[in-house]
C-alpha positions as CSV (number, residue, x, y, z in Angstrom):
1,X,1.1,-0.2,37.6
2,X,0.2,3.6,37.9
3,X,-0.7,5.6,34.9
4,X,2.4,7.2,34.8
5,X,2.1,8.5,31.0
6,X,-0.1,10.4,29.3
7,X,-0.9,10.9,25.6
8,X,-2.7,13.9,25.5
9,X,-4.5,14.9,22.1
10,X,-2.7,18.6,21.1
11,X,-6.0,19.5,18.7
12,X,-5.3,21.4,15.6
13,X,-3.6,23.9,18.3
14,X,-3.1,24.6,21.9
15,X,-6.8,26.4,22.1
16,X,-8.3,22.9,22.0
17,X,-6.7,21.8,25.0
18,X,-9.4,22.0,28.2
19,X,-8.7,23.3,31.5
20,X,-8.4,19.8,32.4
21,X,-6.0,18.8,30.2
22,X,-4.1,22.0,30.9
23,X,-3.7,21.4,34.5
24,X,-2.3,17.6,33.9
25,X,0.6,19.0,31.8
26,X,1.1,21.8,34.4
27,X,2.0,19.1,36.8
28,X,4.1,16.7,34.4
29,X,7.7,16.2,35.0
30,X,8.6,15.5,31.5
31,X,6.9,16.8,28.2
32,X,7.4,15.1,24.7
33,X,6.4,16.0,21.5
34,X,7.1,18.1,18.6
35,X,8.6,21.3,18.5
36,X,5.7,23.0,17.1
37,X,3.6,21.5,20.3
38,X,6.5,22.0,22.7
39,X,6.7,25.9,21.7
40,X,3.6,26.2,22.9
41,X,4.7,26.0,26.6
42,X,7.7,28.2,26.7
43,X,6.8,28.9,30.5
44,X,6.8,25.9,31.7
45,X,9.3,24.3,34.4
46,X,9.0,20.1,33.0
47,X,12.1,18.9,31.2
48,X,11.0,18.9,27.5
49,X,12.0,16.3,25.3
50,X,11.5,16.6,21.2
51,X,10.4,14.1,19.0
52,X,13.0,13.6,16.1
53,X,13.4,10.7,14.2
54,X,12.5,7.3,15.0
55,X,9.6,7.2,17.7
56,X,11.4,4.1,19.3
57,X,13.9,5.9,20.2
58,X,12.2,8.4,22.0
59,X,10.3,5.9,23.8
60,X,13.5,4.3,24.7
61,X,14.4,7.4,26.5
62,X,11.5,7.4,28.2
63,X,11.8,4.4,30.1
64,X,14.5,5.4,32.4
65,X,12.2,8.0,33.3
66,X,8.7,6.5,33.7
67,X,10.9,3.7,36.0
68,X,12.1,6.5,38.1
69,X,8.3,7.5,38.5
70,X,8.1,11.2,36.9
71,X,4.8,12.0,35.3
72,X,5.1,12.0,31.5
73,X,2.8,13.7,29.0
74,X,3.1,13.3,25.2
75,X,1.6,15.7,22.9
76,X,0.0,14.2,19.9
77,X,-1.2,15.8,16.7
78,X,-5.3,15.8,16.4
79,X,-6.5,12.6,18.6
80,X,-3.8,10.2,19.8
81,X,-5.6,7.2,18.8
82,X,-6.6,8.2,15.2
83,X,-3.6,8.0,13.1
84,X,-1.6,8.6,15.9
85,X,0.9,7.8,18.1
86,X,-1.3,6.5,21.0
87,X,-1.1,2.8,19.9
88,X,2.8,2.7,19.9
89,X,2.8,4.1,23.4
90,X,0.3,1.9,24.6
91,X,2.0,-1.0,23.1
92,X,5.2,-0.5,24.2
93,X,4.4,0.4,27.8
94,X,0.8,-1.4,28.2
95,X,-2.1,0.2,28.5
96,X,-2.5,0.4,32.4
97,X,0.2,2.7,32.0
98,X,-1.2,4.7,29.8
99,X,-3.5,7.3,30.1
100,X,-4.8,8.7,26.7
101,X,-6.9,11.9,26.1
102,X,-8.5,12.2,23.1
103,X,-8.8,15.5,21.3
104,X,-10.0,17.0,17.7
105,X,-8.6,15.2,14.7
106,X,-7.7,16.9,11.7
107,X,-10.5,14.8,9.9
108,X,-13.1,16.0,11.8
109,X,-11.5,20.0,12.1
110,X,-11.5,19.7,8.2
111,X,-15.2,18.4,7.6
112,X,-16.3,20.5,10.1
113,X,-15.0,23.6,8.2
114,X,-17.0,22.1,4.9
115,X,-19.9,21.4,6.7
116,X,-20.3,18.1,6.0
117,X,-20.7,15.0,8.4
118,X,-17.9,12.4,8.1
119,X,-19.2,8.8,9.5
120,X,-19.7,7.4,6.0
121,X,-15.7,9.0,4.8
122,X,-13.2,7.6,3.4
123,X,-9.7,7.9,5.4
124,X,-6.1,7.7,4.2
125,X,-3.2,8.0,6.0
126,X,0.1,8.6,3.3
127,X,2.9,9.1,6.4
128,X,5.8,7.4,5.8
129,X,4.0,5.1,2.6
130,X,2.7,7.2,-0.2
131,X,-0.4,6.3,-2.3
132,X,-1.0,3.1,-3.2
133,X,-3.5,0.9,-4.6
134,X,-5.4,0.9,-1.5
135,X,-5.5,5.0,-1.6
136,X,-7.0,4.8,-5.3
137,X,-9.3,1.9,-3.6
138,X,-10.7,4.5,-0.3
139,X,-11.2,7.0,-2.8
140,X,-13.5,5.5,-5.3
141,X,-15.6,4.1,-2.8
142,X,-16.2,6.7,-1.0
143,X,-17.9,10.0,-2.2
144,X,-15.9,12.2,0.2
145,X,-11.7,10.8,1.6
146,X,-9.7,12.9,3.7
147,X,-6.2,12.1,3.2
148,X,-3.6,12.8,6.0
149,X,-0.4,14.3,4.1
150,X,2.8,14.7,4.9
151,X,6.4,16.6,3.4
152,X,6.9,14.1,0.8
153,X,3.5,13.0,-0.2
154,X,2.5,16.8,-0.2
155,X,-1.1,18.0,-1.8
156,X,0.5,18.3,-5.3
157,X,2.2,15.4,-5.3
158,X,-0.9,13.1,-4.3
159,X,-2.6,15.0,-7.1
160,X,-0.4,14.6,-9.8
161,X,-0.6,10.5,-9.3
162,X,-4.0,10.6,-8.8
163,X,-4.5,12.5,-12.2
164,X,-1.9,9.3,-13.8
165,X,-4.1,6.8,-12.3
166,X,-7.1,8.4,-14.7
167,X,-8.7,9.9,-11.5
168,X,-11.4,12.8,-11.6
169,X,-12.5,14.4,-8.6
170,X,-15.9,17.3,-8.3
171,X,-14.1,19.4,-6.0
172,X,-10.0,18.8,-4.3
173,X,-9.9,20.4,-0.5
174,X,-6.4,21.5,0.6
175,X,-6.2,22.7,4.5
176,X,-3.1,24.2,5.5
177,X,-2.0,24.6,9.1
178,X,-5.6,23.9,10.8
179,X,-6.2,25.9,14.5
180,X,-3.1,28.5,14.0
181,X,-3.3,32.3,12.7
182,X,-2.1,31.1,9.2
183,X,-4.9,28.8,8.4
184,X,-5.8,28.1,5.0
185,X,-8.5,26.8,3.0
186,X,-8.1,25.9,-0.5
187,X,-11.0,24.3,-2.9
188,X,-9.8,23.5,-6.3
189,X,-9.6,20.7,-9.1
190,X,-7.3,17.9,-9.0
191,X,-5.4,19.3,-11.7
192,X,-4.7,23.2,-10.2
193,X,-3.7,21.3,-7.0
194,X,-1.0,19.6,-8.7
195,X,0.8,22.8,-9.7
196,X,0.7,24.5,-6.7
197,X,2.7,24.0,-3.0
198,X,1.4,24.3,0.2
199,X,2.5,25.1,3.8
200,X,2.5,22.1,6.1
201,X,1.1,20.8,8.1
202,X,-1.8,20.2,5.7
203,X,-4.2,17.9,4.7
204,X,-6.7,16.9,1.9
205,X,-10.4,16.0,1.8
206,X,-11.1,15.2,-1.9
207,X,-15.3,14.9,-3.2
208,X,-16.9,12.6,-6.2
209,X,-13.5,11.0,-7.2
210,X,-14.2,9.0,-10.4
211,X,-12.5,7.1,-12.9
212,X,-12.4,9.6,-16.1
213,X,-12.5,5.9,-18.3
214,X,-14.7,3.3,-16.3
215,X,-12.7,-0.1,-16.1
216,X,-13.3,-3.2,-18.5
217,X,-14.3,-5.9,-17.2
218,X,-11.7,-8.8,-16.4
219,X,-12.8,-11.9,-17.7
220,X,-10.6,-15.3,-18.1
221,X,-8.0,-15.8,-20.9
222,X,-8.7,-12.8,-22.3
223,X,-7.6,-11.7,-25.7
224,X,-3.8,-10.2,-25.4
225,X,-5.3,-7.8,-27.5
226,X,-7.0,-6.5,-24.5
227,X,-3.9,-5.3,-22.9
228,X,-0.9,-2.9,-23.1
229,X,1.7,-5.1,-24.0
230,X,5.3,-5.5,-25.2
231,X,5.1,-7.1,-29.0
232,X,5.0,-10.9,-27.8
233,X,6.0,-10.4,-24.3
234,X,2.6,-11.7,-23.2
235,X,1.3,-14.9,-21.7
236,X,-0.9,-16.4,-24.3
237,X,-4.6,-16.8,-23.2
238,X,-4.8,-20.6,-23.3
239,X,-1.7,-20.9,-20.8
240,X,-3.3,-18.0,-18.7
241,X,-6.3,-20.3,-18.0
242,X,-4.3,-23.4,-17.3
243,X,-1.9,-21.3,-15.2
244,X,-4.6,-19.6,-13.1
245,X,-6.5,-22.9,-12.5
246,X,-2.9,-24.6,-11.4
247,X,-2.4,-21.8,-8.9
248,X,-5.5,-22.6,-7.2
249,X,-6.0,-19.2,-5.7
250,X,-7.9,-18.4,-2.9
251,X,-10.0,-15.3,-2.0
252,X,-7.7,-14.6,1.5
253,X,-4.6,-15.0,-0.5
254,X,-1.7,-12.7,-1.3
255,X,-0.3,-13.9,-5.0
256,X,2.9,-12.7,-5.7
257,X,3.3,-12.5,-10.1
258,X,7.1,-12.7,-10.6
259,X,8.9,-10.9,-13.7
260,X,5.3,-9.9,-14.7
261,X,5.8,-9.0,-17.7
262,X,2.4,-7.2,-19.3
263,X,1.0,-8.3,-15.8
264,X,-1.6,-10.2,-17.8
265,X,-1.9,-13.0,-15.4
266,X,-1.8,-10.9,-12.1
267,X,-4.7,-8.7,-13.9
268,X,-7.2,-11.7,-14.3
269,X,-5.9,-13.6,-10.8
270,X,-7.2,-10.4,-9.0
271,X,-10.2,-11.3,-9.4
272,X,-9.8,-14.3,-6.8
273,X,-7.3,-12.8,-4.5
274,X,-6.7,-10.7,-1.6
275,X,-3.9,-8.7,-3.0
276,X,-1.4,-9.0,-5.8
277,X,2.0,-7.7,-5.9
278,X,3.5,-8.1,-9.5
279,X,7.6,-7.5,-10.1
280,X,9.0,-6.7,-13.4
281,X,12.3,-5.2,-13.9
282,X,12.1,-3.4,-17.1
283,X,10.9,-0.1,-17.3
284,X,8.5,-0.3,-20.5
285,X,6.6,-3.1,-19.5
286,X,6.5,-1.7,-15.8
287,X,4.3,0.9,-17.5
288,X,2.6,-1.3,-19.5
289,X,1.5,-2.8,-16.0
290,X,0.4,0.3,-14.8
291,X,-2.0,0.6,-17.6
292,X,-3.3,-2.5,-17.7
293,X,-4.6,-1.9,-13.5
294,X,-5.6,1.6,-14.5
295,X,-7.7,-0.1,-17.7
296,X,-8.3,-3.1,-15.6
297,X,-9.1,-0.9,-12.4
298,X,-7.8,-3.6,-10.6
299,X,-7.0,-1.5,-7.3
300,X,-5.5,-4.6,-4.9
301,X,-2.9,-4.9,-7.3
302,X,0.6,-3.4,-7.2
303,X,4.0,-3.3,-9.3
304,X,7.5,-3.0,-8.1
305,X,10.0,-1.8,-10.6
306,X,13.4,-4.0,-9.8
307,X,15.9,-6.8,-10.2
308,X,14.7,-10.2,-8.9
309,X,15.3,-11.4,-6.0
310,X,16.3,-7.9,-4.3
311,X,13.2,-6.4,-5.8
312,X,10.5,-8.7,-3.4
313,X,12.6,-7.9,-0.4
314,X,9.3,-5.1,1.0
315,X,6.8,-6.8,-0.1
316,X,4.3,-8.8,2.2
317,X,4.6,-12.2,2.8
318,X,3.2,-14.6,-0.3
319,X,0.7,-17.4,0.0
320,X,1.1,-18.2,-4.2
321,X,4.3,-17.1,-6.2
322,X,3.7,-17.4,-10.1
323,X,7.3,-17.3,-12.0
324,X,6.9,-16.2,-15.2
325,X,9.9,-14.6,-15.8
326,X,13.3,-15.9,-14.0
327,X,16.2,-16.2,-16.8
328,X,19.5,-17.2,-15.3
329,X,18.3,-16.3,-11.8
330,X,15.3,-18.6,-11.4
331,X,16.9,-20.7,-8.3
332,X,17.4,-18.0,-6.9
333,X,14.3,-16.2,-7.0
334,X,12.8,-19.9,-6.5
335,X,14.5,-19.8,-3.0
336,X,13.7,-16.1,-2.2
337,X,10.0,-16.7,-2.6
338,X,9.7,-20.5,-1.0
339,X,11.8,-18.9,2.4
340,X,9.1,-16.1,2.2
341,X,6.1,-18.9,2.3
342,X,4.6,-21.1,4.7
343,X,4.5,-24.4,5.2
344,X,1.6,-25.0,2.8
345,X,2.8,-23.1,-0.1
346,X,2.1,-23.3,-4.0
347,X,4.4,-22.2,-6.7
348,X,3.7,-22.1,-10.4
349,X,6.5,-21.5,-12.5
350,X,6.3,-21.1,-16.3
351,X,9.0,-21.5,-18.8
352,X,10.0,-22.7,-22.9
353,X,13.3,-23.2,-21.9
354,X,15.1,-27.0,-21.0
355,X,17.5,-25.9,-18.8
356,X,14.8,-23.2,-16.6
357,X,12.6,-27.0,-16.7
358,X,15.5,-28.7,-14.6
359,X,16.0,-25.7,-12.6
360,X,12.3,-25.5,-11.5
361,X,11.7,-28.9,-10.8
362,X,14.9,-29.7,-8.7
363,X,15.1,-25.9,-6.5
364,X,11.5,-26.9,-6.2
365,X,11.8,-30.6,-4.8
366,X,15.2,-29.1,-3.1
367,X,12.3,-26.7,-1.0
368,X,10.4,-28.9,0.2
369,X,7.7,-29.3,-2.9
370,X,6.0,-31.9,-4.6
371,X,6.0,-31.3,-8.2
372,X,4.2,-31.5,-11.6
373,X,5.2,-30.8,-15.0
374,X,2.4,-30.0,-17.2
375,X,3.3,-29.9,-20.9
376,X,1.3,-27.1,-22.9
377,X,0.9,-27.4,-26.6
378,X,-2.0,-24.6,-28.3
379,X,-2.9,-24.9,-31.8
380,X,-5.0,-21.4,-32.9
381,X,-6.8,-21.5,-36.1
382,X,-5.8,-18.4,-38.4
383,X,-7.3,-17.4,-41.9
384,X,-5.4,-18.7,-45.2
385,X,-6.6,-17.7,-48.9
386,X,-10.4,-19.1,-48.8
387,X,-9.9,-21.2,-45.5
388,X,-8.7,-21.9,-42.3
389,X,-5.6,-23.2,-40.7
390,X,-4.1,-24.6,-37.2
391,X,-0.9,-22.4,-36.5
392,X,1.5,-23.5,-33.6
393,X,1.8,-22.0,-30.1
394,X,5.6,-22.0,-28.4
395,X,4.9,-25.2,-25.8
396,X,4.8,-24.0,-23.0
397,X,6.0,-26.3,-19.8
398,X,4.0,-25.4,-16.4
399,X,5.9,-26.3,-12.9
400,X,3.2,-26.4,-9.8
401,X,5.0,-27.2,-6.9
402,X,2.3,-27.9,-3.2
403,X,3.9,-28.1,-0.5
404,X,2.4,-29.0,2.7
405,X,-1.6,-28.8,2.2
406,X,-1.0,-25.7,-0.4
């Protein structure tokens, strides 16, 4: 097939196009992209089609015409193939078919105008997904991150989390509307950048972000007393160790931590896993969560705020589920999570109620698990008058269910 399409990089503005790259769009057909990039070219004769909404849809449109043989050219942002558009095109019409120039990026326009070199930078793109864990992760391991912004996840808004995740920063870079007459540079401090606004399109390159607290270490059945917790809405230590060694986790895996309560047991099982995603649907312990990663800097963990089983619906794809909190929805939430797995699956599910037992042990078998019940029985020693004594635990009864290899 001809190259029939091409994704030409637009630069921080029209100035950064070459004489080449000029010349191809004088002899397109058809001319996609923005309106900002399309007012560039109020001259020319080509049809002009504007990206709005959904890029599948536009590309949808496009197929009646690259069929019919007209030369297309789509205007990118920056490069095409950094954070851009260039891999849906390619993908969706094959890369014979493609022709892609690349052009500046706004990463390298904005450490150019700092003067610094960028190969060993951090980059993180917030379109469409806001920060994460992984954004708190690129940014402290990396002494300089450029973060590409957009209306929603604007400059102060990205600063403002950052400054509730217990994040310092030397110096906060704000670039507003790169390669046009109403350029902008700003250098400030996290916390002036999170009471200001800022024209789009912008973006951020932040320096020397820090932890204001450094992060305690996370060890194994550690003390409840180590974390932000709900009065006695905490797994006990001594099941936390028997739970983590019955989910058996991996370093590859994704764990998902089910009505997580303090998030104790996702804080210590992120030590051994890819990625956690904890759930827990009431509001104060959510932020108890939150605290616990911030103390715990454990940055590939997450929490989603919601009702089980909607609440799991975005996240990705488990290779463990722990259950810790299920109530009258446990089969339920027992199905959601097992239609979610693989064929070699493991579930733990913890409970102190009879009737949650049953419920675990037969939704489990019903999905295709072998199971085990593990009865759990603690006595902790406290301290009496001039002596010791053994005081009780709630037992505790511990559902693994394997199915396949696990």
């Amino acid at each position: 097939m001809n190259q029939t399409i091409t994704v030409m990089g637009f630069g921080l503005s029209e100035k950064d196009l070459s004489p080449s790259s000029l010349a191809i769009l004088s002899d397109a057909d058809v001319i996609v992209g923005g309106k900002r990039h399309l007012g560039a070219f109020p001259d020319t004769s080509a049809e002009k089609v504007v990206i709005e909404g959904k890029m599948s849809v536009v590309l949808d449109r496009l197929e009646g015409k690259v069929a019919e043989g007209r030369k297309v050219v789509i205007l990118a942002s920056g490069d095409p193939l950094y954070y851009g558009i260039g891999s849906l095109v390619t993908k969706r019409f094959g890369s014979k078919a493609v022709r892609v120039i690349p052009n500046v990026s706004a990463v390298a326009g904005a450490f150019s105008r700092l003067g610094l070199s960028w190969h060993d930078a951090g980059v993180v793109s917030l379109h469409g997904r806001g920060a994460t864990a992984e954004t708190l992760k690129a940014l402290l391991s990396h002494e300089k991150t450029a973060l590409f912004t957009d209306p929603k996840n604007s400059p102060d808004t990205v600063a403002a989390w950052l400054l509730e995740q217990g994040v310092t920063a030397r110096a906060c870079h704000v670039f507003e509307a790169m390669g046009t007459p109403e350029e902008k540079h700003t250098e400030s401090t996290l916390e002036l950048t999170a009471g200001r606004s800022f024209t789009g399109p912008n973006m951020m390159v932040i320096l020397g972000a820090t932890l204001a607290e450094p992060p305690l270490p996370i060890g194994l059945g550690m003390p409840s007393e180590s974390f932000a917790h709900q009065r006695g809405m905490i797994t006990k230590p001594e099941v936390r160790a028997v739970t983590l060694a019955k989910l058996g986790l991996k370093s590859h895996q994704v764990l998902w931590d089910l009505g997580a309560g303090s998030g104790s047991v996702s804080i210590e099982a992120s030590r051994f896993v890819n990625k956690v995603c904890a759930v827990e649907q009431k509001p104060e312990r959510v932020a108890d969560i939150q605290a616990n990663i911030r103390r715990f800097g454990a940055l590939n963990m997450t929490v989603t705020e919601g009702a089980l089983p909607d609440a799991a619906r975005d996240l990705p794809d488990p290779d463990v589920v722990f259950i810790g909190g299920g109530g009258k929805d446990l089969d339920a939430i027992i199905r959601m999570a097992s239609d979610r797995m693989g064929d070699n699956a493991r579930m733990v599910v913890n409970t102190v109620l009879l009737q949650s037992l049953g419920t675990a042990v037969t939704t489990l078998e019903d999905e295709g698990f072998g199971v085990e019940v593990f009865h759990l029985t603690a006595s902790v020693s406290t301290t009496v008058a001039w002596d010791m004594m053994l005081k009780g635990t709630n037992p505790v009864f511990i559902v693994t269910g394997i199915r396949g290899e696990g």
